[in-house]
C-alpha positions as CSV (number, residue, x, y, z in Angstrom):
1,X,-12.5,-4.5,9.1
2,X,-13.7,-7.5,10.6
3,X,-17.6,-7.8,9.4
4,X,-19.1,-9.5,6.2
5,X,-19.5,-5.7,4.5
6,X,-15.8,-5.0,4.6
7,X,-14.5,-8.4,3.9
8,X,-16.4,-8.1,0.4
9,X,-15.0,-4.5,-0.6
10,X,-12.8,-4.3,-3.5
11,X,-8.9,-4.3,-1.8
12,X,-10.3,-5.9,1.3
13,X,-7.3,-9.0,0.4
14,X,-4.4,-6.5,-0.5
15,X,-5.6,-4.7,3.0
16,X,-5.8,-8.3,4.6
17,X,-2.3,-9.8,3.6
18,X,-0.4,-6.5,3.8
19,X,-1.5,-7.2,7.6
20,X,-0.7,-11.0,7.1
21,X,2.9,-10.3,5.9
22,X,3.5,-7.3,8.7
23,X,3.0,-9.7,11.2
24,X,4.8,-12.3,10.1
25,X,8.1,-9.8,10.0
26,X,6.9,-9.0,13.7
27,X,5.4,-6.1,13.1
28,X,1.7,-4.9,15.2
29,X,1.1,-2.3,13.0
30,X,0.5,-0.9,9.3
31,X,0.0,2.2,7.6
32,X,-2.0,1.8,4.3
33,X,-1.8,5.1,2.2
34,X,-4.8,3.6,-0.1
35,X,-7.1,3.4,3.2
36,X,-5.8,6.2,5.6
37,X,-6.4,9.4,3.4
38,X,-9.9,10.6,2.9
39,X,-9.3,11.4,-0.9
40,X,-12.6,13.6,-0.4
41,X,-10.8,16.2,1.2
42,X,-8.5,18.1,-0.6
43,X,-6.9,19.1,2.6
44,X,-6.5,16.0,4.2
45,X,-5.2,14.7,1.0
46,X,-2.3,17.6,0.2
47,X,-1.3,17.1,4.4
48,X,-1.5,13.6,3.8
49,X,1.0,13.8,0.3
50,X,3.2,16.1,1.9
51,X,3.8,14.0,5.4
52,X,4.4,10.6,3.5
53,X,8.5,11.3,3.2
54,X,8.3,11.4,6.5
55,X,5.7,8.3,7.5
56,X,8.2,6.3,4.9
57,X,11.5,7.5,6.1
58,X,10.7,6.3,9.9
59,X,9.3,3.3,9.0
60,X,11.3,-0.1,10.2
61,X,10.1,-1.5,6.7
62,X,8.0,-0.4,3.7
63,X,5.9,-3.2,1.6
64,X,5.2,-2.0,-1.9
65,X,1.7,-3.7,-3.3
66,X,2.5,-4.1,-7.3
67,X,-0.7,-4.7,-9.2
68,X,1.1,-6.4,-11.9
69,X,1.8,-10.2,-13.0
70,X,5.2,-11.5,-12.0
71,X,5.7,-14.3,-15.1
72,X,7.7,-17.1,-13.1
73,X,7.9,-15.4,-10.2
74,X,10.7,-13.2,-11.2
75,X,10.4,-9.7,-12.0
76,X,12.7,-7.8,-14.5
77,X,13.6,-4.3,-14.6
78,X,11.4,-3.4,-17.5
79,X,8.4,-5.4,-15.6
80,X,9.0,-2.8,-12.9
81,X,9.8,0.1,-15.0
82,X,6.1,-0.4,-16.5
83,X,4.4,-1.2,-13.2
84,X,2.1,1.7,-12.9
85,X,2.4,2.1,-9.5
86,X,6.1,3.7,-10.6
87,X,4.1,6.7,-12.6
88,X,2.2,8.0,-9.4
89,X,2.9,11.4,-8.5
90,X,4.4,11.3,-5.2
């Protein structure tokens, strides 16, 4: 994660201040669901579906990446109702 190649991949900041923010609450480690499942494989990818209750129920603390403008910094009920994050399938 640390060379010039990765730094210039698309996600590389969400990646980078998801770590950022983790450590600031004291946390060493992260789990990223965007960059731990190898979408290629169909298998890894139904295991990996099927487990994530589970990685998200033990977790001390979940952060939720919302790829949506926050007008004023505050975020409504409908803003978060039409996030599109909210119509994923897990």
């Amino acid at each position: 994660m640390e060379n010039e190649t990765t730094r210039e991949k698309k996600g590389f900041d969400k990646i980078s201040k998801c770590c950022e923010l983790a450590a600031s609450e004291g946390y060493q480690y992260v789990w990223i669901d965007t960059c731990c499942i190898d979408k290629a494989s169909s298998a890894e990818l139904s295991e990996a579906i099927n487990s994530m209750f589970d990685y998200y129920g033990r977790s001390g603390k979940c952060f939720v990446y919302l790829d949506v403008e926050i007008p004023d910094g505050n975020m409504t009920s409908q803003d978060l109702e039409n996030a599109r994050w909210t119509s994923r399938g897990w």
